[in-house]
C-alpha positions as a printed Julia matrix, in Angstrom:
167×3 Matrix{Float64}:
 159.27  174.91   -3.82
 157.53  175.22   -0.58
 153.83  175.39    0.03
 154.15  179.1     1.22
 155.94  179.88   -2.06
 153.74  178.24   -4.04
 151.22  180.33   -2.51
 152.67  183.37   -3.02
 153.36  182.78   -6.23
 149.24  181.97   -6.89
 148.59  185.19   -5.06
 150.7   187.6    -7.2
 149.03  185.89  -10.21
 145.67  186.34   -9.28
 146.73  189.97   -7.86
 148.66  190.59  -11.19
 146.02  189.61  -13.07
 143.49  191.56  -11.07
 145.36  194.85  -11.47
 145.73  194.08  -15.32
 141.91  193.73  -15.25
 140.83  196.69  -13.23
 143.29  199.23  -16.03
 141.01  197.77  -18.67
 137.98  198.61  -16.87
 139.01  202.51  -16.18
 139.4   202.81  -19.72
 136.42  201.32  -20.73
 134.44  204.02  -22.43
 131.2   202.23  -22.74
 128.97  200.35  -19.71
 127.2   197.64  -21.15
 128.79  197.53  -24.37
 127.37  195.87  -27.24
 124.27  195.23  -26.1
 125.44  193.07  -22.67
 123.09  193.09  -19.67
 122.98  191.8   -16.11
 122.29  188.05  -16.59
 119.18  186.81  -13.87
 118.5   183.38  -12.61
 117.39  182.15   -9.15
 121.02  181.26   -7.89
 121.91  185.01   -8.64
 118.67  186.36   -6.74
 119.24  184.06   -3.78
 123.01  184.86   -3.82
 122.5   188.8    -3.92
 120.9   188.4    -0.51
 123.78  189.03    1.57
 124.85  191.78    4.45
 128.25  192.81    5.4
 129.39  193.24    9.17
 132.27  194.95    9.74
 134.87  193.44   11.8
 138.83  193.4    12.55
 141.84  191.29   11.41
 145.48  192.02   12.41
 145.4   194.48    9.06
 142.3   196.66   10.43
 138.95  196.9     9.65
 137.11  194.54    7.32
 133.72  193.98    6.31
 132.32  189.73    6.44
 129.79  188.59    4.51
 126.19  187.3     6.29
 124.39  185.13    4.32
 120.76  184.9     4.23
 119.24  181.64    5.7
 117.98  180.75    1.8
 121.56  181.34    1.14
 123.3   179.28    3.67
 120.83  176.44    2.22
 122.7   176.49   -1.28
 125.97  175.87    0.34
 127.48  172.12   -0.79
 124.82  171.68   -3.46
 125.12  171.58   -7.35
 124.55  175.11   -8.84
 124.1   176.39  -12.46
 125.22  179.89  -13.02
 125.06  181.96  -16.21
 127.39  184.75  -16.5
 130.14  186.44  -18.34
 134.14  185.33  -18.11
 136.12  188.05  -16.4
 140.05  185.86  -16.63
 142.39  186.1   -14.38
 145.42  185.34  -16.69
 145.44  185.68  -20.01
 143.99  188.19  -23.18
 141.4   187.64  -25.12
 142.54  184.89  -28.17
 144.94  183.42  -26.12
 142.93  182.34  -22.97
 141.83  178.93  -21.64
 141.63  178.03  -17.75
 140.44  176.53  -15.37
 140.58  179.12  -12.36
 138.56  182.69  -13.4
 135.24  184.84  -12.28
 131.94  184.87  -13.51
 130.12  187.63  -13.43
 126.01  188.08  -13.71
 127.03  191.6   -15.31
 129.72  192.34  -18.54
 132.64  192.72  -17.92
 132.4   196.39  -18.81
 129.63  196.52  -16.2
 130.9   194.16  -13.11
 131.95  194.17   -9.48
 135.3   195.22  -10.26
 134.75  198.44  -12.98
 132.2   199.81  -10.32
 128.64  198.58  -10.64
 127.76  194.7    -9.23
 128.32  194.48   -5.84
 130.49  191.06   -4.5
 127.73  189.15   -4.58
 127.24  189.24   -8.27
 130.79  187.62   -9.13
 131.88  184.24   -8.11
 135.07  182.59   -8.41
 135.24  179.73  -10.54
 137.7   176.28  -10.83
 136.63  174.41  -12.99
 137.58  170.69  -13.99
 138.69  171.05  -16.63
 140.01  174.28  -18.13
 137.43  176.32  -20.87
 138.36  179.07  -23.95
 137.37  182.74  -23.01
 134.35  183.91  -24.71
 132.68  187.58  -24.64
 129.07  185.62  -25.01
 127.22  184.78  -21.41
 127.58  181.16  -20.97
 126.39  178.65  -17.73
 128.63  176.43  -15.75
 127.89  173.75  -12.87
 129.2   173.35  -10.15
 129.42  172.8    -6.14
 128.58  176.64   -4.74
 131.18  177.06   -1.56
 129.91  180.04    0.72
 133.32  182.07    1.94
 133.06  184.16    4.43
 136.84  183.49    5.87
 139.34  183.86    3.85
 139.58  188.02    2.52
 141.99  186.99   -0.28
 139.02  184.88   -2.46
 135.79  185.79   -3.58
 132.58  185.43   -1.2
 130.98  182.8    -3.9
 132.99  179.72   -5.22
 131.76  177.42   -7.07
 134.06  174.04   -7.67
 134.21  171.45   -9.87
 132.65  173.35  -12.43
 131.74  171.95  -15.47
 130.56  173.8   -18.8
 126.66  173.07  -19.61
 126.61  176.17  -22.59
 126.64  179.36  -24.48
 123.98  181.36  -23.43
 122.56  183.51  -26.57
């Protein structure tokens, strides 16, 4: 298979997955179910201060991300981030990977079902792949500042490693 197909064929999982995701948050009836709740640490404060310009690609308008000076200074370093699973592939039971988002919000409550903004999700690869969970947990892990490539998430963090299960 060539590298463009194999690209492809990454995109329309993540994009699959995506719209499988975004049908199970319009018929979520309840925001902040069971008790969930934005999850705070200083990586999440420093990474929430970030502007949007809006620019143009051959598609049309698009808005770039413009990262604060105290967040330029966490790109390339180790990171710990708590948050909540949001998978890519997968239902619940049946899930363990090693490419996925964390959110600082539940999953009833994040970027994608209307409240968090982009820079409150972060995509994660990790090193080795990890069982979904409902329960906040942390992960560590090189933060990569995007503010390129429209098809990925403005935060990455690789190499991620599990450090818990945040109660």
């Amino acid at each position: 298979m060539t590298n463009l197909h194999l690209q492809l064929n990454s995109f329309k999982r993540v994009f699959f997955g995506m719209v499988v995701f975004l049908l199970t948050c319009i018929y979520s009836e309840v925001i902040m179910a069971q008790g969930g709740k934005r999850l705070t640490s200083n990586e999440w404060v420093t990474l929430s201060k970030v502007t949007y310009k809006t620019t143009k690609d051959a598609y049309g308008d698009i808005s770039v991300p413009v990262f604060s000076a105290e967040t330029k200074a966490l790109a390339g370093k180790i990171v710990i981030l708590p948050g909540y699973i949001i998978p890519l592939d997968g239902i619940e039971g049946a899930f363990k990977a090693d490419h996925f988002v964390l959110s600082s919000l539940p999953v009833e409550a994040c970027f994608f079902c209307g409240i968090g903004g982009p820079e409150s999700v972060a995509e994660i690869q990790m090193k080795n792949p990890i069982e979904y969970t409902k329960k906040p947990i942390r992960l560590k892990g090189k933060l990569t500042l995007n503010e390129t490539d429209s098809y990925r998430l403005i935060y990455i963090l690789e190499d991620a490693e599990f450090v818990e299960v945040s109660q």
